[in-house]
MARLO-100100 format. One record per residue (C-alpha): residue number from 1; residue in three letters; x, y, z. Coordinates in steps of 0.02 Angstrom, whole numbers. Layout:
BEGIN
<node resi="NUM" resn="ALA" X="X" Y="Y" Z="Z"/>
...
***
This chain:
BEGIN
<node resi="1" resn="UNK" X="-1230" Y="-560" Z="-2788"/>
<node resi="2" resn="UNK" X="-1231" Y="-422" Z="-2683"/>
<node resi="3" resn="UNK" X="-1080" Y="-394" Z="-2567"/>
<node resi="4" resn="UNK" X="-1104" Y="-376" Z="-2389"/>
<node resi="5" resn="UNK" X="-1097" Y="-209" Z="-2317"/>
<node resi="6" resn="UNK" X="-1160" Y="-118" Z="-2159"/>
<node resi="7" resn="UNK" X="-1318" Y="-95" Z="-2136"/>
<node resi="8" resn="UNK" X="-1342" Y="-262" Z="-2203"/>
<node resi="9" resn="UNK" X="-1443" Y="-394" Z="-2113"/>
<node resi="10" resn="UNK" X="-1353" Y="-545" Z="-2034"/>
<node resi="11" resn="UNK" X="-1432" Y="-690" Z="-1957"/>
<node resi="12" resn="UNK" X="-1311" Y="-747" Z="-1810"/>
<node resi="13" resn="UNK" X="-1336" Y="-907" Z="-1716"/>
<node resi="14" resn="UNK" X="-1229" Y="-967" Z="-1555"/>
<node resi="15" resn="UNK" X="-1183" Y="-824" Z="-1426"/>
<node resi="16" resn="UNK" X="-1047" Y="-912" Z="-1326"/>
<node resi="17" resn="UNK" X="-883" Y="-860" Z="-1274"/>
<node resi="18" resn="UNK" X="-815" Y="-830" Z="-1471"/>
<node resi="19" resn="UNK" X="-974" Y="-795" Z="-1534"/>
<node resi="20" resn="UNK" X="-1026" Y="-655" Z="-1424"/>
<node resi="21" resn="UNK" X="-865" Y="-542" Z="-1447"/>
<node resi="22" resn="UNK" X="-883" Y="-603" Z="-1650"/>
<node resi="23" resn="UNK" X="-1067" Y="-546" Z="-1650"/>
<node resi="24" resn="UNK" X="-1014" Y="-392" Z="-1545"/>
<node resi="25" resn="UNK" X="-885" Y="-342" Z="-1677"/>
<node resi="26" resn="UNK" X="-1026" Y="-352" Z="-1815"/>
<node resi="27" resn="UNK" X="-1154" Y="-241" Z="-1740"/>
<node resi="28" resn="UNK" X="-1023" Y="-107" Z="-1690"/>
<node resi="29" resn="UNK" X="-968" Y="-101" Z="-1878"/>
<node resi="30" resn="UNK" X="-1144" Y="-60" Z="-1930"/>
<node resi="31" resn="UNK" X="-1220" Y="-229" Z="-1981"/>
<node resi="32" resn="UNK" X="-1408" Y="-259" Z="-1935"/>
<node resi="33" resn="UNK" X="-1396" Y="-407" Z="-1833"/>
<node resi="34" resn="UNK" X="-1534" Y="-532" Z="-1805"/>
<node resi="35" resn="UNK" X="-1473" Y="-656" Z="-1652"/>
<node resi="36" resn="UNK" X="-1509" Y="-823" Z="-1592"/>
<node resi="37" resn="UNK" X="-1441" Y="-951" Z="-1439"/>
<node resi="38" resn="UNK" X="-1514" Y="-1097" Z="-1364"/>
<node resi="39" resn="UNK" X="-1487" Y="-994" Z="-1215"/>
<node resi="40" resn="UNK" X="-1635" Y="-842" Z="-1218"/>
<node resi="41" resn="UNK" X="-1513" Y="-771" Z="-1070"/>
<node resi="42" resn="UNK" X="-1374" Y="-755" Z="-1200"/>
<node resi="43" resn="UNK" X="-1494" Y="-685" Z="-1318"/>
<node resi="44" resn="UNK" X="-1560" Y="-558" Z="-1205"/>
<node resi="45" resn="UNK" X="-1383" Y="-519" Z="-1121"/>
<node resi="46" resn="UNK" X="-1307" Y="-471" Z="-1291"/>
<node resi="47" resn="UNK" X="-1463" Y="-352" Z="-1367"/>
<node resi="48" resn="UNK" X="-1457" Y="-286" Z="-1182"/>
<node resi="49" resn="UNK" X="-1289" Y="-224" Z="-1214"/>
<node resi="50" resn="UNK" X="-1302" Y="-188" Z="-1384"/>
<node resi="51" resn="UNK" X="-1491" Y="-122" Z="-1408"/>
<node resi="52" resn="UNK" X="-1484" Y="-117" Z="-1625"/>
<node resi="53" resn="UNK" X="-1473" Y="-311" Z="-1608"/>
<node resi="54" resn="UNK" X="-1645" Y="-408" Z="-1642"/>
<node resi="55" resn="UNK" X="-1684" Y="-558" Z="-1521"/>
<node resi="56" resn="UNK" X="-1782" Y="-708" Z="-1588"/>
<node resi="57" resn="UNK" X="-1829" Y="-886" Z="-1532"/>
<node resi="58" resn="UNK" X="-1773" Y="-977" Z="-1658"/>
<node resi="59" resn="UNK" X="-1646" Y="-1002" Z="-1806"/>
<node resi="60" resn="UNK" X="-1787" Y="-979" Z="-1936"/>
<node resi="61" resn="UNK" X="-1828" Y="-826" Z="-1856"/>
<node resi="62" resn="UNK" X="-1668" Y="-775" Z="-1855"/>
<node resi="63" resn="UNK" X="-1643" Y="-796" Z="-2032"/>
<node resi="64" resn="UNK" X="-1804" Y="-712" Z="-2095"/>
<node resi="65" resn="UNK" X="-1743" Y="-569" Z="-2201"/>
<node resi="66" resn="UNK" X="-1567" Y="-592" Z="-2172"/>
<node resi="67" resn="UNK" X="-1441" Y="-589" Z="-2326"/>
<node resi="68" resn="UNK" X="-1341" Y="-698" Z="-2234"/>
<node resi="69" resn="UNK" X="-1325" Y="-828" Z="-2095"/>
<node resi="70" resn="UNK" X="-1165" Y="-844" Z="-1961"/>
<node resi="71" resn="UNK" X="-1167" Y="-1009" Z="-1851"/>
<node resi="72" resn="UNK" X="-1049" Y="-1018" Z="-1714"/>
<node resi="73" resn="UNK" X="-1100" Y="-1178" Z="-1649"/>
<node resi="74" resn="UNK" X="-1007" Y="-1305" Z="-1555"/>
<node resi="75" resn="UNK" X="-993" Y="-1444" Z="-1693"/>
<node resi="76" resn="UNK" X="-1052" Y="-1507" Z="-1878"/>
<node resi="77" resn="UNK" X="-1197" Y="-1600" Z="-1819"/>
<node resi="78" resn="UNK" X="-1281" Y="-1461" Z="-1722"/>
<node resi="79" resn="UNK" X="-1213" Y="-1337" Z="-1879"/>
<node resi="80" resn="UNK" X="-1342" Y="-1470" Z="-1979"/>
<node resi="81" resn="UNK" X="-1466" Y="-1458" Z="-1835"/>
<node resi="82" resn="UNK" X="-1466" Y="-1249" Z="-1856"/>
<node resi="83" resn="UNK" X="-1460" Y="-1247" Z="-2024"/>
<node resi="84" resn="UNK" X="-1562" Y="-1386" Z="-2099"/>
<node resi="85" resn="UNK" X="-1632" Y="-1539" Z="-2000"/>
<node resi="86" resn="UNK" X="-1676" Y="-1461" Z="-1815"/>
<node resi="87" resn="UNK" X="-1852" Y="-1391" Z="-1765"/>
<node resi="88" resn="UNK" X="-1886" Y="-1211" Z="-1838"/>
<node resi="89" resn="UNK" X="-1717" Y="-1217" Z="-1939"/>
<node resi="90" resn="UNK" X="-1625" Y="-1079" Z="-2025"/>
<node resi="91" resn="UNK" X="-1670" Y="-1126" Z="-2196"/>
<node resi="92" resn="UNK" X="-1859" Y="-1113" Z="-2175"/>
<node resi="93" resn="UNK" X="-1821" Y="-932" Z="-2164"/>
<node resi="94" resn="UNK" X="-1681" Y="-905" Z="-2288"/>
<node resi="95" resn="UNK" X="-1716" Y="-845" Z="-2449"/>
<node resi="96" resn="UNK" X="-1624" Y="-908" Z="-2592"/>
<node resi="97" resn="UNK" X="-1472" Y="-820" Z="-2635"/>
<node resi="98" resn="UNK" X="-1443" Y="-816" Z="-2463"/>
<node resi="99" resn="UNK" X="-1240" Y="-846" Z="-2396"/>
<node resi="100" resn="UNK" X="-1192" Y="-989" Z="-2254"/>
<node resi="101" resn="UNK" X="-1064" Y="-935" Z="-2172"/>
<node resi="102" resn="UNK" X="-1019" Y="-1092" Z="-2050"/>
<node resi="103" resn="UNK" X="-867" Y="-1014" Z="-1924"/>
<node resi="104" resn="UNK" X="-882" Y="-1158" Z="-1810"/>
<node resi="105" resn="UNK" X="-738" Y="-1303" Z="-1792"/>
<node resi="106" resn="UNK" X="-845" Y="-1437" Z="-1885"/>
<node resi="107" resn="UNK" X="-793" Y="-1588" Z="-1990"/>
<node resi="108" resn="UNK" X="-759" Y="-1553" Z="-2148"/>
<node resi="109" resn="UNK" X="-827" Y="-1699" Z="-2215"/>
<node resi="110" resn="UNK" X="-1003" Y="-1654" Z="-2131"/>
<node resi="111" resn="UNK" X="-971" Y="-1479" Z="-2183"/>
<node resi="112" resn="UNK" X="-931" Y="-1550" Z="-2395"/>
<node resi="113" resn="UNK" X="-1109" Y="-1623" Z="-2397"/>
<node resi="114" resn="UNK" X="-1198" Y="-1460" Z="-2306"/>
<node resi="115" resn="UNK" X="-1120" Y="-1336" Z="-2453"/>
<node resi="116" resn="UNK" X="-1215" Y="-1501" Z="-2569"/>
<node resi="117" resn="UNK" X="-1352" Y="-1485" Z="-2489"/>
<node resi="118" resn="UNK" X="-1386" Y="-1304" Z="-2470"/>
<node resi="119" resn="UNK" X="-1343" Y="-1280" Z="-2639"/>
<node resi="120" resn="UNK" X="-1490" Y="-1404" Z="-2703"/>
<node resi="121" resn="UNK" X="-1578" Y="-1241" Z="-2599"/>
<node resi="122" resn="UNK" X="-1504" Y="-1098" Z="-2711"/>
<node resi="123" resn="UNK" X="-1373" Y="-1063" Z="-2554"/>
<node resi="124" resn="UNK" X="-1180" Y="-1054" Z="-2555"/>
<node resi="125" resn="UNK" X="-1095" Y="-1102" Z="-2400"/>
<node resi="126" resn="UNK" X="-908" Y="-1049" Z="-2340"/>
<node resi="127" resn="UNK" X="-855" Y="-1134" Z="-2211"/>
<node resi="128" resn="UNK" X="-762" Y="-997" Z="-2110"/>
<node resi="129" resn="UNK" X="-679" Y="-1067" Z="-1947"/>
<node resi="130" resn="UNK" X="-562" Y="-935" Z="-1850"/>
<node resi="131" resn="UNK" X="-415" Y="-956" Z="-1753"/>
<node resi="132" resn="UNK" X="-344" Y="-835" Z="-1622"/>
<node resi="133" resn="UNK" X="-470" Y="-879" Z="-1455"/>
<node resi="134" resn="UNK" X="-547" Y="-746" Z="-1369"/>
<node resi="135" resn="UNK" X="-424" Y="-602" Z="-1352"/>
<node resi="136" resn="UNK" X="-436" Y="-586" Z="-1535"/>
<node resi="137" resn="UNK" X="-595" Y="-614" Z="-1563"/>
<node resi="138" resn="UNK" X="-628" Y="-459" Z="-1442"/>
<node resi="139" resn="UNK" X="-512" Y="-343" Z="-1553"/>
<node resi="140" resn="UNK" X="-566" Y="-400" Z="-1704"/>
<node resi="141" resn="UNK" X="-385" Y="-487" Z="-1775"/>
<node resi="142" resn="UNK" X="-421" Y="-679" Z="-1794"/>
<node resi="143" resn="UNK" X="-369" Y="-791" Z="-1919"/>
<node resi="144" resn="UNK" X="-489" Y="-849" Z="-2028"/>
<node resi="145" resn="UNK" X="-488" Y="-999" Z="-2120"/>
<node resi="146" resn="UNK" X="-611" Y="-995" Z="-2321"/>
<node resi="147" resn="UNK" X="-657" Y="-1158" Z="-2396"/>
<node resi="148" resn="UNK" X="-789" Y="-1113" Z="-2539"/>
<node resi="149" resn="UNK" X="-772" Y="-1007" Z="-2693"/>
<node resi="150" resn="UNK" X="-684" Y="-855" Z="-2714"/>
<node resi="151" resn="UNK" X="-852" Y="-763" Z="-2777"/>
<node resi="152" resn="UNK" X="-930" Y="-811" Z="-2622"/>
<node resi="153" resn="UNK" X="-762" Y="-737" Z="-2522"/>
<node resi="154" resn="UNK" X="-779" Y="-581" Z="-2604"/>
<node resi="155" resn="UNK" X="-960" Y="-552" Z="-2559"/>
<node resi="156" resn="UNK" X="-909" Y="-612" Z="-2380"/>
<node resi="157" resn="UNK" X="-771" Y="-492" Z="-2385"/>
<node resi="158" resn="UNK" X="-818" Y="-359" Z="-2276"/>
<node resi="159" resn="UNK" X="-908" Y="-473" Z="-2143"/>
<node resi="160" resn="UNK" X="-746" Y="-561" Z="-2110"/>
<node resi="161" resn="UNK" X="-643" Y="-413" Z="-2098"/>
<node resi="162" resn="UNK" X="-765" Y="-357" Z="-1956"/>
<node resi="163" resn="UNK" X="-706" Y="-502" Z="-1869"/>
<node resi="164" resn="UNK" X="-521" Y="-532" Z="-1914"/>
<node resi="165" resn="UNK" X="-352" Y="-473" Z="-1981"/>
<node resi="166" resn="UNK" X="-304" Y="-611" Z="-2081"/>
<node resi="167" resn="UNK" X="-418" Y="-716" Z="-2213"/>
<node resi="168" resn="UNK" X="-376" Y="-851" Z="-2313"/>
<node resi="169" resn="UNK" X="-452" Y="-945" Z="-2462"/>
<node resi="170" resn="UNK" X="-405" Y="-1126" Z="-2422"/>
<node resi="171" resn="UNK" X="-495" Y="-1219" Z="-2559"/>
<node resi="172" resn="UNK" X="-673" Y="-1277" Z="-2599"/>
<node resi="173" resn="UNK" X="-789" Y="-1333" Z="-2458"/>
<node resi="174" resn="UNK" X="-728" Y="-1415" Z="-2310"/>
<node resi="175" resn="UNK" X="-543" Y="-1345" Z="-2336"/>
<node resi="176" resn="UNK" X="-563" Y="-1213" Z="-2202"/>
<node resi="177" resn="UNK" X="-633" Y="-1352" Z="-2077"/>
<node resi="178" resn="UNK" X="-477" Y="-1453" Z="-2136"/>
<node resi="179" resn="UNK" X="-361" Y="-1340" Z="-2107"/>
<node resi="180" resn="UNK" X="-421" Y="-1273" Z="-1947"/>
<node resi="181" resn="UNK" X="-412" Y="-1456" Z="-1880"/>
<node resi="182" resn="UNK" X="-246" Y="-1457" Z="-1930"/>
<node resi="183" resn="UNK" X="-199" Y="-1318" Z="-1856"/>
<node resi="184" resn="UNK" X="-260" Y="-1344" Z="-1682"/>
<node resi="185" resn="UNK" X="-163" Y="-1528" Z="-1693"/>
<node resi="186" resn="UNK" X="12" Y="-1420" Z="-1714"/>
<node resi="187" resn="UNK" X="-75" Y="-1296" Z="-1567"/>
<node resi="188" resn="UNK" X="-106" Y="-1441" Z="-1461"/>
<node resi="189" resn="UNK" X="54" Y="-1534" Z="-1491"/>
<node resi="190" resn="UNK" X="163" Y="-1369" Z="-1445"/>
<node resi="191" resn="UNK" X="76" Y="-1346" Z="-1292"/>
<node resi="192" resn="UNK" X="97" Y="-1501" Z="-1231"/>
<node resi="193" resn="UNK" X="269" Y="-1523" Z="-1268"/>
<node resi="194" resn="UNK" X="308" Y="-1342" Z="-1185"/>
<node resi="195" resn="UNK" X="225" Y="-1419" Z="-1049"/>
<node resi="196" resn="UNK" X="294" Y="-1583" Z="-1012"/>
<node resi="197" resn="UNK" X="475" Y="-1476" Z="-1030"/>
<node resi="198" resn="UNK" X="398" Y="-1352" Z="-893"/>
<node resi="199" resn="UNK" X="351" Y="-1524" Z="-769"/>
<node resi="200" resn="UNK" X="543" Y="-1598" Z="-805"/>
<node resi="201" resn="UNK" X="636" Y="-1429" Z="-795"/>
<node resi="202" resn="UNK" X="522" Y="-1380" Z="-607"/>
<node resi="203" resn="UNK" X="582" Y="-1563" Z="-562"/>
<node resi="204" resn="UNK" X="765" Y="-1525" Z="-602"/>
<node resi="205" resn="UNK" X="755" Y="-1359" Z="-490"/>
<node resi="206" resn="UNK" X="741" Y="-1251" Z="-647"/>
<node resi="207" resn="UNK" X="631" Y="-1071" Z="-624"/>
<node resi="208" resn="UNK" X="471" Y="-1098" Z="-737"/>
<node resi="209" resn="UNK" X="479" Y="-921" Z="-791"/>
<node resi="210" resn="UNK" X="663" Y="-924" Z="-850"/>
<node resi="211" resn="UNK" X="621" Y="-1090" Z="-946"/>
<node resi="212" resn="UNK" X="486" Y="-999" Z="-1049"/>
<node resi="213" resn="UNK" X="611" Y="-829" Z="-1069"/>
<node resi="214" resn="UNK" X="749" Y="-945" Z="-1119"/>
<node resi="215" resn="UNK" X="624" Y="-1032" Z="-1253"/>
<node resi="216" resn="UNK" X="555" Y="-868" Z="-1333"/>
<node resi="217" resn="UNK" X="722" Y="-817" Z="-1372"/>
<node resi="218" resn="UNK" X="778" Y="-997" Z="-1451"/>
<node resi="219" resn="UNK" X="743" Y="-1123" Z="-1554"/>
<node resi="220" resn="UNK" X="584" Y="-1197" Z="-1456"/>
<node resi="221" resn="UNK" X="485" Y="-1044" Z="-1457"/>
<node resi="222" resn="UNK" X="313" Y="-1077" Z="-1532"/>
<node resi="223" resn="UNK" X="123" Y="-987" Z="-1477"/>
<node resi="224" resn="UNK" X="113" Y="-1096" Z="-1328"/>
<node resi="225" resn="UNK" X="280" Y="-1023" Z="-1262"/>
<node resi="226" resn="UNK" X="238" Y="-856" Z="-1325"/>
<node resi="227" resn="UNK" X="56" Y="-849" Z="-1267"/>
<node resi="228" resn="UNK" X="33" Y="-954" Z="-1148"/>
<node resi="229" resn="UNK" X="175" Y="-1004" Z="-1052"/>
<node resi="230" resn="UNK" X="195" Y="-890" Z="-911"/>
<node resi="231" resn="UNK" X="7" Y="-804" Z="-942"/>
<node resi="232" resn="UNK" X="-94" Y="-948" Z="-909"/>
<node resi="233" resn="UNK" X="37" Y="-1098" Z="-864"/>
<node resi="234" resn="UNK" X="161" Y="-1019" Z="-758"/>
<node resi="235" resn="UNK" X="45" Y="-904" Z="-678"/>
<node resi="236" resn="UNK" X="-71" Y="-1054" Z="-650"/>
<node resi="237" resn="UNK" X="-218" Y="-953" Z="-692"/>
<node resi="238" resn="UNK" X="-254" Y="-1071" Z="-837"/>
<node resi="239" resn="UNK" X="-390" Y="-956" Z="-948"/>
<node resi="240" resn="UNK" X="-352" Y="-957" Z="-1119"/>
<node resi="241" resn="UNK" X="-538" Y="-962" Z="-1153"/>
<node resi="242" resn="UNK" X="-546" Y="-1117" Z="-1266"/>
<node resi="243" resn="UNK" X="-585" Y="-1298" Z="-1177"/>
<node resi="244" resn="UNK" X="-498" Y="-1465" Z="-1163"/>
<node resi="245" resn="UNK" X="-646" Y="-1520" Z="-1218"/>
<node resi="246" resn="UNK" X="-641" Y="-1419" Z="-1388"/>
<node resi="247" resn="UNK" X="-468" Y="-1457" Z="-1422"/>
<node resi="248" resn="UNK" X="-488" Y="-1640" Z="-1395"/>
<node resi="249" resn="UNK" X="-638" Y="-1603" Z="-1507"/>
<node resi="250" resn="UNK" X="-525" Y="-1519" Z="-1650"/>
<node resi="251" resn="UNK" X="-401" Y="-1664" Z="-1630"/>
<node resi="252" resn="UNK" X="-532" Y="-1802" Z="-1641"/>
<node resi="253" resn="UNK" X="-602" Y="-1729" Z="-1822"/>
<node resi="254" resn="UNK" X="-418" Y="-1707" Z="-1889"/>
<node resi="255" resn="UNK" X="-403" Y="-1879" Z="-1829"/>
<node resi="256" resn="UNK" X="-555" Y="-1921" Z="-1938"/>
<node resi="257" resn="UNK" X="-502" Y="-1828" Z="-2068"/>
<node resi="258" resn="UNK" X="-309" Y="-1927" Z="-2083"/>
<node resi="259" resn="UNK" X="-457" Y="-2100" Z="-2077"/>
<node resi="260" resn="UNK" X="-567" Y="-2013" Z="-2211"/>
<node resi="261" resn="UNK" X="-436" Y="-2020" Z="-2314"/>
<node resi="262" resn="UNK" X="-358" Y="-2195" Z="-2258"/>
<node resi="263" resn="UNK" X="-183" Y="-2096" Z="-2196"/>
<node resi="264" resn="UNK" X="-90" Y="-2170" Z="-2036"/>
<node resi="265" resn="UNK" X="-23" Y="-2045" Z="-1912"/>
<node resi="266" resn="UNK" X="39" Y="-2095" Z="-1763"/>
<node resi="267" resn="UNK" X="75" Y="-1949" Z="-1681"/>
<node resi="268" resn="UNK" X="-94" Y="-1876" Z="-1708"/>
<node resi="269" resn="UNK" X="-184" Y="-2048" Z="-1658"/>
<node resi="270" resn="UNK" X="-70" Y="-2032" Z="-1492"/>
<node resi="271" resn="UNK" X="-131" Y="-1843" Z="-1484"/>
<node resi="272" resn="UNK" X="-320" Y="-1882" Z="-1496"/>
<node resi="273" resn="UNK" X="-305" Y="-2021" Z="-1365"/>
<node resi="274" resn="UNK" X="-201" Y="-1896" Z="-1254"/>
<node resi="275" resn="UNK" X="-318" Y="-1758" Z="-1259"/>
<node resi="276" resn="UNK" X="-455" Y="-1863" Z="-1247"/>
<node resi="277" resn="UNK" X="-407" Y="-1942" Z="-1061"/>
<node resi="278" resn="UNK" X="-362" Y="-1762" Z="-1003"/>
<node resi="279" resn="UNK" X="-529" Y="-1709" Z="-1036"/>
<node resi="280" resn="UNK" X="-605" Y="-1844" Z="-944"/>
<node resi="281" resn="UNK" X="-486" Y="-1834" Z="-819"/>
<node resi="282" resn="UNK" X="-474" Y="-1632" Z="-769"/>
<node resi="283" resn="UNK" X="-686" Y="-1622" Z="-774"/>
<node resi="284" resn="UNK" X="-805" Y="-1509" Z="-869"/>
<node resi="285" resn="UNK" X="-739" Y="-1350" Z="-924"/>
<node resi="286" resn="UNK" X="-564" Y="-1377" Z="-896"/>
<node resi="287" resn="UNK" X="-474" Y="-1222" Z="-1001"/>
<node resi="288" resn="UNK" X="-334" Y="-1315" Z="-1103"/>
<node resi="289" resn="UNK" X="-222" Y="-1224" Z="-1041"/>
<node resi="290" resn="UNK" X="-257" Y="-1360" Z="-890"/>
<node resi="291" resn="UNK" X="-153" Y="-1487" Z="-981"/>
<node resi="292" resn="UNK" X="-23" Y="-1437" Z="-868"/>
<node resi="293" resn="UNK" X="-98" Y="-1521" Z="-719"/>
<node resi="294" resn="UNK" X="-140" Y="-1671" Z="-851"/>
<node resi="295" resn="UNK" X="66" Y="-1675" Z="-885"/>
<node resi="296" resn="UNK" X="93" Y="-1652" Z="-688"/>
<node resi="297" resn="UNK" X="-36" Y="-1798" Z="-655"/>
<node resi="298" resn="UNK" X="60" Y="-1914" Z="-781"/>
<node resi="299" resn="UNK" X="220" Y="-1877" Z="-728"/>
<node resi="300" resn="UNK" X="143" Y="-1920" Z="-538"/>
<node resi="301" resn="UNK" X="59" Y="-2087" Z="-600"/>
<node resi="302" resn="UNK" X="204" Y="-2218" Z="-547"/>
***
C-alpha cells in the first residue's frame, strides 16, 4: 500500500476541542482534508479558517475518495456509528484498501471486533488514541498510542507525525485503546492524590504554591504536579481542556477492560466509582482539573 503523504486525501470526522487543532495540524502539513462534525458550525468554522479543507454532510461523504479515514469521536459506539452502522456511514464511501485510523479513547474490546469487521471490507484499522490534551495537540507533540500491524504503521507514518512527537506500536488491535486507558488511570490517580495533599497541606496552613515547588523537586513529582498543579489547581483556573466526564470515561473502559479479562483491582474499581460521583457532582463540562473542588467537597462532607 501506498504510504501517506501530503497532498494525500484524508477523511476526518469529529472537530471538537482535540480534533480541531489535530485536523488543523494535517491541513497545514499539506494533506487534502475532507471534514465532517455533527456540528455543520464546526464544519464551517474550521474550512473558514483553513479554506483548502472540504466540508461535507456526512461521514460517507467525507470518505468518498479519501485514502484514509481519522475519527476523533467521543467513544467506541459512536466510532461504530461513523464508521459502519450509523445513517450515511463512512464505509459506504470508502474504497477498499482504504486505512481506519480510530484516535478516539474507545474500548478496546469494541475497537478488536471493528479492525474484524472492517477487514471482512478489505480495510485495516489502527487504533491510534493520543495523549498530551490540547496544548500538544496545538503544537503538534502528542503521544500516540498504535495497536494494529506494523505495515499499516508505516503507511500511517507520516499522518501521525503531523500530529505528534512520539508514536508507539503497542500490539495488534485494541492495544493502543488498552494502553491509553491505562494510562489515563495512572493520570487520574496522580492528580487526585496531588490534590487531596494540596486540600490537607491548605488545612495545615501550608502555601499551595510551595507544596507543588517542594513536590517537583522530590520524590512526589509526577504530570499532575508538573502540569497542572499551580497552572490550573493553584491558580484555580481549572482548564486543562479534557473533561471529568472523559476521564471518568477512560477510567470506566480500563475498568472494563481489568472485567474483560476477569482481573480484580481495587484501586481502579475505587477510581472509576470516584470519578464517576465527581462528574455527577461538579455538572456538565467540569474540566478535570475540577477534581480539586471534588477533594475540597469530600473533605467538607462531615
Amino acid at each position: 500500500m501506498t504510504t501517506l503523504v501530503p497532498p494525500a486525501t484524508i477523511a476526518f470526522i469529529g472537530l471538537g476541542m482535540m480534533g480541531r487543532p489535530m485536523a488543523t495540524r494535517l491541513a497545514e502539513a499539506g494533506f487534502t482534508l475532507r471534514v465532517f462534525d455533527v456540528s455543520q458550525k464546526a464544519v464551517s468554522d474550521f474550512v473558514g479558517a483553513h479554506p483548502s479543507a472540504i466540508a461535507t454532510a456526512s461521514a460517507k461523504a467525507a470518505a468518498q475518495g479519501a485514502a484514509a479515514l481519522i475519527t476523533m469521536l467521543p467513544d467506541a459506539k459512536i466510532v461504530r456509528q461513523a464508521v459502519l452502522e450509523g445513517r450515511d456511514p463512512a464505509i459506504d464511501g470508502l474504497e477498499a484498501g482504504a486505512l481506519v485510523m480510530d484516535m478516539s479513547s474507545s474500548n478496546p474490546v469494541a475497537t478488536q471486533q471493528l479492525a474484524r469487521d472492517l477487514a471482512l471490507r478489505g480495510m485495516a484499522l489502527l487504533d491510534a488514541p493520543v495523549s498530551g490534551g490540547v496544548k500538544r495537540a496545538v503544537d503538534g507533540s502528542l503521544s500516540i498510542m498504535v495497536g494494529g500491524a506494523a505495515a499499516d504503521l508505516e503507511r500511517a507514518r507520516p499522518v501521525f507525525a503531523t500530529m505528534g512527537k512520539t508514536i508507539t506500536l503497542c500490539g495488534p488491535a485494541g492495544a493502543g485503546h488498552a494502553l491509553k486507558a491505562l494510562n489515563n488511570y495512572l493520570s487520574a490517580a496522580g492528580l487526585v492524590a496531588m490534590c487531596e495533599a494540596l486540600v490537607v497541606g491548605e488545612a495545615f496552613g501550608l502555601d499551595p504554591g510551595t507544596m507543588v515547588d517542594v513536590f517537583n523537586s522530590s520524590t512526589g513529582k509526577s504530570n499532575a504536579t508538573e502540569v497542572k498543579g499551580r497552572q490550573f489547581v493553584v491558580s484555580r483556573t481549572f482548564a486543562a481542556g479534557f473533561t471529568t466526564a472523559l476521564m471518568a470515561k477512560d477510567l470506566r473502559t480500563a475498568g472494563e477492560v481489568a472485567a474483560h479479562l476477569k482481573l480484580k483491582m481495587p484501586n481502579l474499581e475505587q477510581a472509576v466509582a470516584y470519578w464517576t460521583d465527581a462528574d455527577a457532582r461538579l455538572g456538565k463540562g467540569a474540566d478535570h482539573t475540577e477534581i480539586f473542588r471534588y477533594a475540597e467537597m469530600l473533605a467538607e462532607a462531615d
